[in-house]
C-alpha positions as CSV (number, residue, x, y, z in Angstrom):
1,X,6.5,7.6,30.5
2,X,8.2,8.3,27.2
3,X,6.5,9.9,24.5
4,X,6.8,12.7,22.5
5,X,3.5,14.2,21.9
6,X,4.7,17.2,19.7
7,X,6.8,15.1,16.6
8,X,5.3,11.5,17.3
9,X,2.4,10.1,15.3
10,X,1.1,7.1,16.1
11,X,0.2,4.7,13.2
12,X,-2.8,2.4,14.2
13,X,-3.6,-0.8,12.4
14,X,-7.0,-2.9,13.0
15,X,-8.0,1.2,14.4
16,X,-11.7,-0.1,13.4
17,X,-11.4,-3.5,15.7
18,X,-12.3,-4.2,19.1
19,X,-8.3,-3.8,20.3
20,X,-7.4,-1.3,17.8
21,X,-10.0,1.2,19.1
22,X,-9.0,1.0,22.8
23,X,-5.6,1.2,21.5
24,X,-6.3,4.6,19.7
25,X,-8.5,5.9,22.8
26,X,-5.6,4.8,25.0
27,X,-3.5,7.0,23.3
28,X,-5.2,9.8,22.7
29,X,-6.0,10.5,26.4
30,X,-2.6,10.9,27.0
31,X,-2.5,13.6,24.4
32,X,-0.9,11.7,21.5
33,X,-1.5,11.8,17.7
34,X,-3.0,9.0,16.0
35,X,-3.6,8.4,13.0
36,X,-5.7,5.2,11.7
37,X,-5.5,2.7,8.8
38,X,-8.8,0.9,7.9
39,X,-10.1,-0.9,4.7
40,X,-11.7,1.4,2.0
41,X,-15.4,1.8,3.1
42,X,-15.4,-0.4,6.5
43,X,-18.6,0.1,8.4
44,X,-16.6,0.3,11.4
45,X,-14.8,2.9,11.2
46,X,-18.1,4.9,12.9
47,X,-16.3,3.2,16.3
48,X,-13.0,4.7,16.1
49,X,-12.6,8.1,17.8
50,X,-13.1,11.6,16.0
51,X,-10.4,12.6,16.8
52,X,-8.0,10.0,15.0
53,X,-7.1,11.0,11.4
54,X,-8.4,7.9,9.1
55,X,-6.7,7.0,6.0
56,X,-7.9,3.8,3.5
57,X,-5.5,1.4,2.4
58,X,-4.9,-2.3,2.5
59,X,-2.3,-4.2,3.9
60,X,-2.0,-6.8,1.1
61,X,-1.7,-3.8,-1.0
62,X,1.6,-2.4,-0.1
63,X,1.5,0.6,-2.5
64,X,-1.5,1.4,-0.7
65,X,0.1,1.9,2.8
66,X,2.4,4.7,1.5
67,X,-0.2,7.4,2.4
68,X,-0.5,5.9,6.0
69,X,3.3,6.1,6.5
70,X,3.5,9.8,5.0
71,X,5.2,11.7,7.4
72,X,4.9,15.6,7.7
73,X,8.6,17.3,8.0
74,X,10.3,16.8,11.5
75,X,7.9,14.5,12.5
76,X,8.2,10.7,13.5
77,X,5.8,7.6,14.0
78,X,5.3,4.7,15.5
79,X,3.1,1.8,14.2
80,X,1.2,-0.4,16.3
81,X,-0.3,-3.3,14.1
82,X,-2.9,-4.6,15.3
83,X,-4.9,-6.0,12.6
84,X,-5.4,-9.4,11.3
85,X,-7.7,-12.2,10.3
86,X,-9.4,-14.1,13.2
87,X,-11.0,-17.7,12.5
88,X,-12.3,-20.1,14.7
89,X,-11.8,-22.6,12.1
90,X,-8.2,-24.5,12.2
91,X,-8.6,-25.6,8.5
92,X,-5.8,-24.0,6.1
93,X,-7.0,-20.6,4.7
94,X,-5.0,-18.8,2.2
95,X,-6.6,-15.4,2.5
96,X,-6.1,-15.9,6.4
97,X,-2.2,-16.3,5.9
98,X,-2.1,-13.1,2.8
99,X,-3.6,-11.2,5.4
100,X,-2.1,-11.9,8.8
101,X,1.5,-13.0,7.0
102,X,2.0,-11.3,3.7
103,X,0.0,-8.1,4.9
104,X,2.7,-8.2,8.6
105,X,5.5,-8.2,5.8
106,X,4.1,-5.4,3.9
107,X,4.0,-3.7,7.5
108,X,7.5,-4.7,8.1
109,X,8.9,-3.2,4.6
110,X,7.0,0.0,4.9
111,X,8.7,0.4,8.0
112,X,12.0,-0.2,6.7
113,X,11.7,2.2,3.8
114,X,10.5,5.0,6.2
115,X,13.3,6.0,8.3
116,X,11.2,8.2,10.5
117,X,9.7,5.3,11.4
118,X,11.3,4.6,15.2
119,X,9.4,2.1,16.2
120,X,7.0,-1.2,15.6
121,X,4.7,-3.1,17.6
122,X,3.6,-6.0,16.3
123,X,0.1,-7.3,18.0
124,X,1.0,-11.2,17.8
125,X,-0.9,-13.8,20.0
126,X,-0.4,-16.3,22.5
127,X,-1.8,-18.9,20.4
128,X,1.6,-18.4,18.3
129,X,3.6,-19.8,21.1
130,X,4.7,-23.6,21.3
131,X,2.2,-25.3,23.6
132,X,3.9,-26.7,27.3
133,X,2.3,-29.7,28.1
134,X,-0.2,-29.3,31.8
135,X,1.2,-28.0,35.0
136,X,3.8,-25.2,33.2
137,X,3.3,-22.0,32.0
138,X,4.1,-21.1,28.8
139,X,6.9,-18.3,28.4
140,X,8.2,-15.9,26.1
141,X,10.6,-18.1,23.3
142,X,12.9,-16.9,20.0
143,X,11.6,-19.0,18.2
144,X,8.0,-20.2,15.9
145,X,9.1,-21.3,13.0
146,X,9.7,-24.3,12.5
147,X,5.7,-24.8,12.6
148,X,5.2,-27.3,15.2
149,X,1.0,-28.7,14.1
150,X,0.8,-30.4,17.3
151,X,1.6,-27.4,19.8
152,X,0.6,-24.3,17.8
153,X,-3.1,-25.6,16.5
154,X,-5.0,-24.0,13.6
155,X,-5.0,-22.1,10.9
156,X,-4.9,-18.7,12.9
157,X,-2.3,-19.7,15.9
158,X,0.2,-20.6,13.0
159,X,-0.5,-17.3,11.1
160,X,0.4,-15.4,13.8
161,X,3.6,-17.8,14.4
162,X,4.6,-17.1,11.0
163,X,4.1,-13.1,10.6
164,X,5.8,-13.4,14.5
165,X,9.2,-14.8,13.2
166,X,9.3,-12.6,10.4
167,X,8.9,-9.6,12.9
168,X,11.7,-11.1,14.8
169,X,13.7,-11.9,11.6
170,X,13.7,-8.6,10.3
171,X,14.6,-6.7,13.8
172,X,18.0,-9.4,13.5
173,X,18.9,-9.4,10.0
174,X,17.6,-6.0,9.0
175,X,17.8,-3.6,11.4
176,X,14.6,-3.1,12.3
177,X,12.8,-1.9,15.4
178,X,10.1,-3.6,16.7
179,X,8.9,-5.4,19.2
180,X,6.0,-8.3,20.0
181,X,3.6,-8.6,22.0
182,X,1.0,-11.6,22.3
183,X,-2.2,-10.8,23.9
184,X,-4.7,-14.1,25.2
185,X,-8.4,-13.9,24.7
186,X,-9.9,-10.7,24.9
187,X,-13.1,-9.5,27.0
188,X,-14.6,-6.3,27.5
189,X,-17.0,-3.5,26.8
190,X,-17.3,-2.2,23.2
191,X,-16.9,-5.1,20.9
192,X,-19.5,-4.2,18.6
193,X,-18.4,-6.9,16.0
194,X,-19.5,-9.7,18.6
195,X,-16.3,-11.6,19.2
196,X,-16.4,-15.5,19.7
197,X,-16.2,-14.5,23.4
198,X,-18.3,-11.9,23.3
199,X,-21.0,-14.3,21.6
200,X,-20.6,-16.6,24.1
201,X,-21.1,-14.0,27.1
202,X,-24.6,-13.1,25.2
203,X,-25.6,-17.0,25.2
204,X,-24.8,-17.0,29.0
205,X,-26.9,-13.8,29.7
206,X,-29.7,-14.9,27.9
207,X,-29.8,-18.1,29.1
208,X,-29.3,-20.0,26.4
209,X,-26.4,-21.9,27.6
210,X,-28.2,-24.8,29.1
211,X,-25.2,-27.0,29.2
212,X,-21.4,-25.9,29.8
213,X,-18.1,-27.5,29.5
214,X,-15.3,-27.6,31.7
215,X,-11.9,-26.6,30.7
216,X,-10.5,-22.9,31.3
217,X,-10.0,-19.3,29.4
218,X,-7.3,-16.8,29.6
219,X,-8.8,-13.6,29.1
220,X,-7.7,-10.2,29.0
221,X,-9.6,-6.7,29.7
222,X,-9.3,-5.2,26.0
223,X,-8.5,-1.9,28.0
224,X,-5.9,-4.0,30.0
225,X,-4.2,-4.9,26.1
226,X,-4.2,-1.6,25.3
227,X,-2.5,-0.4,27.7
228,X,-0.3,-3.1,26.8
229,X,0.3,-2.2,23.4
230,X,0.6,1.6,24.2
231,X,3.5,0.4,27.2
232,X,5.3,-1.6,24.8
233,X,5.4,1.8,22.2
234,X,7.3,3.2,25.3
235,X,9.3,0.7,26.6
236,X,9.2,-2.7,24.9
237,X,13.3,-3.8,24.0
238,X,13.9,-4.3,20.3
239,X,13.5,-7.6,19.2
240,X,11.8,-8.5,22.4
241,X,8.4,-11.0,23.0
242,X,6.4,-10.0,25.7
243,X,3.0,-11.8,26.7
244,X,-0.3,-9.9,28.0
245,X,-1.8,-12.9,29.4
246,X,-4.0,-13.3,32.4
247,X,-4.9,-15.9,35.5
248,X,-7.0,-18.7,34.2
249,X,-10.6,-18.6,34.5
250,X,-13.6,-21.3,34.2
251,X,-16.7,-20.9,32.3
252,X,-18.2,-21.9,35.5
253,X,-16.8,-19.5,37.3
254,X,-17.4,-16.5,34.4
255,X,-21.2,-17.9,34.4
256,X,-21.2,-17.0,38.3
257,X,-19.4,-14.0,38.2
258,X,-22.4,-12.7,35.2
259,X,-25.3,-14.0,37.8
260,X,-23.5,-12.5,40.5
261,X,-23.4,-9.1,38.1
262,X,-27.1,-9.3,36.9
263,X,-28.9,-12.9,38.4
264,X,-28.8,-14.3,34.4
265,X,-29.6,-18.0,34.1
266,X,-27.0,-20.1,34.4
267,X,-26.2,-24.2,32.8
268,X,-27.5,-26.5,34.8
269,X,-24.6,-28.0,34.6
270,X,-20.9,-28.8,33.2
271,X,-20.0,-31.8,30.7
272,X,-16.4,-32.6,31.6
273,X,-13.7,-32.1,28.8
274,X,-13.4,-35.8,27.6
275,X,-17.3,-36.2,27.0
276,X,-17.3,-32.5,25.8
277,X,-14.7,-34.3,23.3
278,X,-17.0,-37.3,22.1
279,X,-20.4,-34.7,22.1
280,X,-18.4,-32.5,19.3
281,X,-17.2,-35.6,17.4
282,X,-20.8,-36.2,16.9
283,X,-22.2,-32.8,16.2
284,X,-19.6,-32.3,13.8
285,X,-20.6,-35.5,12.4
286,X,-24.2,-34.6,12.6
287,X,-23.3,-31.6,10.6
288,X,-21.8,-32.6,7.7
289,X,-25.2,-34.4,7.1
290,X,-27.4,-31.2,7.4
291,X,-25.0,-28.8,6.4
292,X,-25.8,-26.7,9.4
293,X,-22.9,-25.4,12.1
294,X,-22.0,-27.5,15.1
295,X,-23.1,-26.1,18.2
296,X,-19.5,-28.0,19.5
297,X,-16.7,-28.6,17.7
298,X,-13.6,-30.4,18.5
299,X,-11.3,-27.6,18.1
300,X,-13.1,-25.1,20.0
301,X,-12.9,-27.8,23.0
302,X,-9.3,-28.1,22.5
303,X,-9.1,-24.1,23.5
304,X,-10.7,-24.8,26.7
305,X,-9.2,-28.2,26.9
306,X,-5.4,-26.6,26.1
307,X,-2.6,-25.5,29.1
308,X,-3.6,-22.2,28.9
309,X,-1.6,-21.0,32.0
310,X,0.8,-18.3,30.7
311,X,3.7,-16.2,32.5
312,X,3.4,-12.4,31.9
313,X,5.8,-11.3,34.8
314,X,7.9,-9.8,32.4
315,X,5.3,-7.5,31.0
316,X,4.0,-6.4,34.3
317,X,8.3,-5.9,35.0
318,X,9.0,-3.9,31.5
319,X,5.9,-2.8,30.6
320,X,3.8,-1.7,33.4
321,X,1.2,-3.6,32.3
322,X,-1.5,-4.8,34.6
323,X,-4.5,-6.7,34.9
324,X,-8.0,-5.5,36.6
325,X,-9.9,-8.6,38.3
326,X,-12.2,-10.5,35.9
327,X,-15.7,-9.6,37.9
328,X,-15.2,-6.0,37.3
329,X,-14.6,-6.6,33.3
330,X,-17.4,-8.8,33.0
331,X,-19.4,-6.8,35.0
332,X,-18.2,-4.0,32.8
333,X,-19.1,-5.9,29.8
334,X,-22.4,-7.0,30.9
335,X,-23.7,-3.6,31.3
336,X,-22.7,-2.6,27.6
337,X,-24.3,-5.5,26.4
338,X,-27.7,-4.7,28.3
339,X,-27.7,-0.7,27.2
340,X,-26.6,-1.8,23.9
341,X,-30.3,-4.4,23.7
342,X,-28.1,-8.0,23.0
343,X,-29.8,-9.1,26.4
344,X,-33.3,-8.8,27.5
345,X,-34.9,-9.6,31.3
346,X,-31.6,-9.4,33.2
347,X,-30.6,-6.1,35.8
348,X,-27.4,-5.1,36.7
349,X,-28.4,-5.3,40.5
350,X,-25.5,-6.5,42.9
351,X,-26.8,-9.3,44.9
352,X,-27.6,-7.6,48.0
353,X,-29.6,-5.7,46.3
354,X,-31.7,-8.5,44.5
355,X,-31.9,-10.1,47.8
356,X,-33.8,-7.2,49.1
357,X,-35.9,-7.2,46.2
358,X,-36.6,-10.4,46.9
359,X,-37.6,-9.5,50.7
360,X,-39.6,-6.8,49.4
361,X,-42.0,-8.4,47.1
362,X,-40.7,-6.5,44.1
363,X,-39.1,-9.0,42.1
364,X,-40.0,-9.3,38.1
365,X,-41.3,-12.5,37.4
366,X,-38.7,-12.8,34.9
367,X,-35.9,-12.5,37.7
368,X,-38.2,-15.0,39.6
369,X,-37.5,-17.3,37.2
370,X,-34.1,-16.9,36.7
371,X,-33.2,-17.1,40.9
372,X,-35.4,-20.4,40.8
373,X,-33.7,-21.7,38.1
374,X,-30.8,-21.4,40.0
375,X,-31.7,-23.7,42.7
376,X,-34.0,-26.3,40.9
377,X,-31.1,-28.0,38.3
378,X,-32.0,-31.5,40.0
379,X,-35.3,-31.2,40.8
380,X,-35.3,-30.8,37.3
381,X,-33.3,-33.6,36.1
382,X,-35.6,-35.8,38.5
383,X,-38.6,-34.5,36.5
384,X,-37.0,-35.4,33.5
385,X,-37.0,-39.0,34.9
386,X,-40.7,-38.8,36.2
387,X,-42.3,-37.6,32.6
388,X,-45.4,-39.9,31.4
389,X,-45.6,-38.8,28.1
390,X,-43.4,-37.0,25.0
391,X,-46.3,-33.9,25.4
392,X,-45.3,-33.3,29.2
393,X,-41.2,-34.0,28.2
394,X,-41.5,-31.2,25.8
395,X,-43.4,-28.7,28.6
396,X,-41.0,-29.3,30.8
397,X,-38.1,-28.7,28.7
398,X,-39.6,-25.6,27.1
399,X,-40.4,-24.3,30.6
400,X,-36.7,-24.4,31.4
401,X,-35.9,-22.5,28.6
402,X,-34.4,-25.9,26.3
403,X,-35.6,-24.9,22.5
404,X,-34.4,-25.5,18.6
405,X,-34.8,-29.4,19.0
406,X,-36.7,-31.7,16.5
407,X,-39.6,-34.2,16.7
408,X,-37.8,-37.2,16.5
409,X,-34.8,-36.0,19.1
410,X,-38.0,-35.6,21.5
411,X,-39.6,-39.0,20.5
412,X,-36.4,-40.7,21.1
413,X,-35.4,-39.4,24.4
414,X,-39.1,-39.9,25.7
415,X,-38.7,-43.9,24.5
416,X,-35.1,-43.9,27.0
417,X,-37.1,-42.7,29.6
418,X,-39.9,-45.0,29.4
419,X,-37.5,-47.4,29.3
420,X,-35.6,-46.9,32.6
421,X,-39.2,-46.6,34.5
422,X,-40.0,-49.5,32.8
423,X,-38.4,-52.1,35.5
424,X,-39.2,-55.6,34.5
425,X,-38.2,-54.0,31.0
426,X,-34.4,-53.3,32.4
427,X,-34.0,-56.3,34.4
428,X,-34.6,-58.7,31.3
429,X,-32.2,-57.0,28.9
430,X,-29.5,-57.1,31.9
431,X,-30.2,-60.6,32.0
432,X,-29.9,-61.0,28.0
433,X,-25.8,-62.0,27.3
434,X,-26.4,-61.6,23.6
435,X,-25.4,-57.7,22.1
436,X,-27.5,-58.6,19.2
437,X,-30.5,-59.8,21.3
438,X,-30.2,-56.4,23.3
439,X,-30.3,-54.5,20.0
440,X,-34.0,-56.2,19.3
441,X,-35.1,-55.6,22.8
442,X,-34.1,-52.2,22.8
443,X,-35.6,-51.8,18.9
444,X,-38.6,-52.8,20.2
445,X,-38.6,-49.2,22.5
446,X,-38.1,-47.5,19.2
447,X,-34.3,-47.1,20.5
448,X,-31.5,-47.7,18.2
449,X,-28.7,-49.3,19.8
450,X,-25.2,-50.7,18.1
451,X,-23.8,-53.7,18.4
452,X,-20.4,-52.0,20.4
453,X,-23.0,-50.4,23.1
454,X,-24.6,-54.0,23.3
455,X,-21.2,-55.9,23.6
456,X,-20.3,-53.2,26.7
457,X,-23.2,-53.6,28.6
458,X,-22.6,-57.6,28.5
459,X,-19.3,-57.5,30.0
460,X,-20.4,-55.2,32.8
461,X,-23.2,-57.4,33.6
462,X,-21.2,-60.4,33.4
463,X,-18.3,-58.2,35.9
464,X,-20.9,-57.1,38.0
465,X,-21.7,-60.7,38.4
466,X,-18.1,-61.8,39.4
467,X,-17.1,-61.5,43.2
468,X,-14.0,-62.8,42.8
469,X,-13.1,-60.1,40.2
470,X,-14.6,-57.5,41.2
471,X,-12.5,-57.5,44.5
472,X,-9.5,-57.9,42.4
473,X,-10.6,-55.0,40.3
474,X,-12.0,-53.1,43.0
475,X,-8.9,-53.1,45.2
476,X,-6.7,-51.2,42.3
477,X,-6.4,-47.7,42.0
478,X,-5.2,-47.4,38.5
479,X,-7.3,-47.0,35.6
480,X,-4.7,-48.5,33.6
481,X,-4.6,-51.6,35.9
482,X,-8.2,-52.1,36.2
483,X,-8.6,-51.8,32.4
484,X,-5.5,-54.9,31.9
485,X,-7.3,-57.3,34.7
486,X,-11.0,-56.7,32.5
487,X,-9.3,-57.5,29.6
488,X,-7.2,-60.7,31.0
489,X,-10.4,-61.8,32.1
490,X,-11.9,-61.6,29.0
491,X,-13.9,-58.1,28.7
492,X,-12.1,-56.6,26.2
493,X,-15.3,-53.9,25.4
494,X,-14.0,-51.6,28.4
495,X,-11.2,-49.6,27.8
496,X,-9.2,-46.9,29.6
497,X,-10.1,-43.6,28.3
498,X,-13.6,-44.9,29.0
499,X,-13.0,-45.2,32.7
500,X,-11.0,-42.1,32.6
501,X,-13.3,-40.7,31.1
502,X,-16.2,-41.1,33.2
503,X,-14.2,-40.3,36.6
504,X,-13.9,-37.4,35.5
505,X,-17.3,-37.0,34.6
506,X,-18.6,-38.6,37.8
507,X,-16.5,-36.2,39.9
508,X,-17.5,-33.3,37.5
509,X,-21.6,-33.9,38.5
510,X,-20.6,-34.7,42.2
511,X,-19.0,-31.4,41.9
512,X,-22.2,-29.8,40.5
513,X,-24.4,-31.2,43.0
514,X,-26.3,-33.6,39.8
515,X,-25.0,-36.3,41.9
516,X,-24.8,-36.8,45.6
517,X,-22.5,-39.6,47.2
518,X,-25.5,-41.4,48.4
519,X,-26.5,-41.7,44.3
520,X,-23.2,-43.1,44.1
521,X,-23.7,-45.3,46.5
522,X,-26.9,-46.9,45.4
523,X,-24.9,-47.2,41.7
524,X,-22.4,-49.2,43.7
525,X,-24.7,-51.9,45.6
526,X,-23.3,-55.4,45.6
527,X,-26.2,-56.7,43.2
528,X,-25.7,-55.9,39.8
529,X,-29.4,-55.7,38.6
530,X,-30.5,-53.5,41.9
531,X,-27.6,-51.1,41.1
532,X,-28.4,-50.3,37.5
533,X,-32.0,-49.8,38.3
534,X,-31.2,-47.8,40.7
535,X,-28.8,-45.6,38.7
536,X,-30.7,-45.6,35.3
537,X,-32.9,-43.4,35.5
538,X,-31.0,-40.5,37.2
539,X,-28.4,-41.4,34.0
540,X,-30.9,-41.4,31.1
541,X,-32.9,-37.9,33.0
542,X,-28.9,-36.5,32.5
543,X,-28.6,-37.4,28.9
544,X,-31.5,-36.5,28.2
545,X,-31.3,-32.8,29.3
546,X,-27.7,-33.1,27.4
547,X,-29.3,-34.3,24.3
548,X,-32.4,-31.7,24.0
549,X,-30.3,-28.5,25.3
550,X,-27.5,-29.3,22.5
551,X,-30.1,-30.5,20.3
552,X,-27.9,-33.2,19.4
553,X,-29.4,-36.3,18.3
554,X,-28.5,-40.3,19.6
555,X,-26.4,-38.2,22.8
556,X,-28.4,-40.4,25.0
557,X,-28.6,-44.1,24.6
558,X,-30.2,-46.6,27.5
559,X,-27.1,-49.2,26.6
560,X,-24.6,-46.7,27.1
561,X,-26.2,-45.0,30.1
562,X,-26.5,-48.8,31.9
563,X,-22.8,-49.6,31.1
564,X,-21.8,-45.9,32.5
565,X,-24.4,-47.0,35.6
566,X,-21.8,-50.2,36.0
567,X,-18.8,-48.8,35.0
568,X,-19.6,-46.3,38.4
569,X,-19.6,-49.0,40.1
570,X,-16.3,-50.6,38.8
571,X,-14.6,-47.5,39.8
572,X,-16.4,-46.5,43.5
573,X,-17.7,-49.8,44.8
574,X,-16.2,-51.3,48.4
575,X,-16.0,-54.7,48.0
């Protein structure tokens, strides 16, 4: 390993953030001098090391960087910037771009002027990089500028593009001496800010993630990075890109690996990525009505939604970097959380050894909970279907942990339930072939229905009613097909992304073990009416669970949830 322990400081930017202080621990146990930059009276700087010398400044100050760059005689350094601006917003921000653009050109300049200076590391991200479209992984390039909107998405990802290709453009046309690196998401222990990850890890542990999404992170041990960003001191090429990615991982499978770690509750289940899509489209709608933040919005879907399958062979080649497996981070992570008093009820016991708790009799009744919890997701959702009145809907919810909703949002999924144990009820508004008739009937349940739900639910009833089409129909495999022979026939309220979208979510719950293939089944019986009473009230119990645990209001809708009932149907049935 290069380094030069007796002439070398290291110059540390972001030294107060989550990265930045791994980066400065990281060196300093190889014996190195570091010395920090942080912002004139930052509360963090308690978390970086005592052994690091700190000095104030600001990076959109550039005057105010000269005493970080000051050099004792014989001496060189080597910066490592690592700080920035992170938003989850993708709105424009013009402090966003002074800080992670103007302030990486300040960087850059100082660097310049200081001829001791030997080397720069700039701490880009992946989210800088071009998108590839689903099935490649996404590579170092040259190039980020041009910004492309469409494949480098928000305010943040095209911050870092743009400080990226001035890095790049100042090593070609200047002479300077840097190189990039572009870590993913970051995990770990230590991140006493609370990350957006991190927050979401302390949702999980508590259990108050009663609903997931699908989709996938890349995420990196922070002590992985920073080993990263130290190996690319030593040995990154000048002018060179190099990402610090990881394997993808689901949220289902980082909600497993934390039971796994300390028997946490866990969602009952996973909306897929095109509902999770439509859910956020209404929060955010929601939201700009009450002011309040969406629980969902439609970008952070898009980060879980994105290809986010990136190549870092050539890292692990030049760098030496590495990656430890993602049970042992999160395992790692969980336990700081718990000694740190973010979670409360949960053990770090392996499995075996709960087990044998279990066996034993010793078992809190808190971990009782949680390991029931684990096995009862349908029971509950049939319970859901089986309530009798809005007083036992909101016991049962609040047993399983399902708070923060309103009144009304409990009145009105109470009034869908009623309705799809109501029977006679169901059969005469599938009967009814006029949307604005529906709308009345449905009124009368104290439900609000629209005139497009109304108009869908006709033309499945009508289809479900039509042999001779529904073997047509039922006889394609494509989606695309299927949607052209509804609409030749006349049912032009059914269109493609619809059915897409609920295969995927059918297979999604099938996956889960919400729905079984003899549910499917008995949505796909030969007689229209039969099927949808069948299906209903397993549908509405879902939306329901949906609505209350994401507290978002008008999620479930009987009209929508009988048109999903024959729209199962449409895409399963045997003719």
């Amino acid at each position: 390993m290069c380094k030069e322990v007796n002439n070398t400081i290291y110059l540390v930017t972001g030294a107060a953030g989550f990265l930045g202080s791994h980066v400065c621990s990281e060196l300093l146990d190889r014996g190195d001098r570091v010395r920090a930059l942080v912002l004139p009276k930052d509360p963090a700087t308690k978390y970086i090391p005592s052994q690091v010398e700190v000095v104030e400044g600001n990076l959109c100050d550039k005057d105010s960087l000269e005493p970080f760059y000051a050099m004792p005689k014989r001496a060189e350094s080597v910066v490592i910037h690592c700080a920035s601006m992170v938003t989850t917003n993708p709105d424009f921000n013009q402090k966003l771009i002074d800080v992670n653009v103007g302030g990486t050109e300040n960087i850059i300049e100082k660097c310049l002027e200081h001829k001791e200076c030997r080397k720069m590391v700039y701490v880009s991200s992946t989210g800088a990089i071009p998108e590839l479209p689903k099935g490649e992984k996404i590579k170092e390039t040259e190039r980020f500028t041009p910004i492309d909107e469409k494949r480098q998405v928000g305010c943040y990802s095209q911050s870092k593009a743009l400080a990226t290709q001035a890095v790049l453009d100042a090593c070609k046309k200047k002479g300077l001496k840097a190189c990039v690196v572009h870590p993913s998401g970051i995990l770990g222990p230590d991140d006493h800010a609370i990350s957006e990850t991190t927050g979401t890890i302390i949702k999980i542990m508590n259990g108050e993630m009663t609903v997931g999404m699908g989709g996938s992170f890349n995420l990196c041990d922070v002590r992985d990075l920073a080993h990263g960003c130290v190996g690319a001191a030593d040995k990154g090429r000048i002018g060179e890109c190099y990402i610090l990615g990881n394997e993808e991982v689901t949220l289902k499978e980082v909600c497993k690996m934390l039971n796994d770690a300390c028997g946490c509750k866990m969602p009952y289940f996973y909306v897929p990525i095109k509902m999770a899509y439509m859910l956020a489209a209404q929060m955010e709608k929601k939201a700009e009505k009450t002011g309040e933040k969406p629980l969902m919005t439609n970008f952070a879907v898009y980060n879980l939604a994105r290809n986010n399958a990136f190549d870092y062979t050539k890292a692990k080649k030049e760098l030496g970097y590495h990656t430890r497996p993602y049970v042992e981070t999160l395992t790692d992570e969980a336990r700081w959380l718990v000694e740190e008093g973010y979670i409360k009820g949960v053990s770090m016991s392996t499995p075996a050894e709960t087990e044998a708790r279990i066996e034993k009799g010793v078992l809190t009744n808190e971990e009782v909970t949680n390991v029931q919890r684990l096995i009862s997701a349908r029971q509950f959702i049939k319970e859901v279907g089986a309530v009798q009145s809005v007083a036992k809907l909101d016991g049962l919810v609040l047993k399983h942990g399902i708070k923060g909703y309103t009144k009304d949002m409990l009145k009105e999924c109470y009034a869908c339930i009623s309705l799809s144990q109501d029977r006679d009820a169901l059969r005469t508004i599938l009967k009814d072939t006029d949307p604005g008739s529906i709308c009345s009937r449905m009124s009368a349940y104290g439900i609000d229905a629209t005139a497009e739900m109304a108009g869908l639910l006709c033309d499945i009833a009508h289809i479900g009613q039509d042999d001779t089409l529904l073997k047509s129909v039922l006889s394609e495999k494509s989606v695309v097909r299927v949607t052209e022979q509804l609409h030749e026939n006349g049912y032009q309220a059914i269109n493609a992304s619809f059915l897409e979208m609920l295969r995927e979510n059918v297979g999604s719950l099938v996956e889960d073990g919400m729905l079984t293939m003899e549910d499917i089944r008995d949505f796909s019986g030969r007689d229209f009416f039969e099927r949808c009473d069948n299906a209903l009230n397993t549908l509405v119990s879902m939306g329901t669970v949906i609505e209350l645990a994401l507290h978002l209001q008008d999620a479930v809708n009987p009209v929508y949830m009988i048109a999903i009932a024959g729209n199962i149907a449409l895409l399963y049935s045997v003719a």
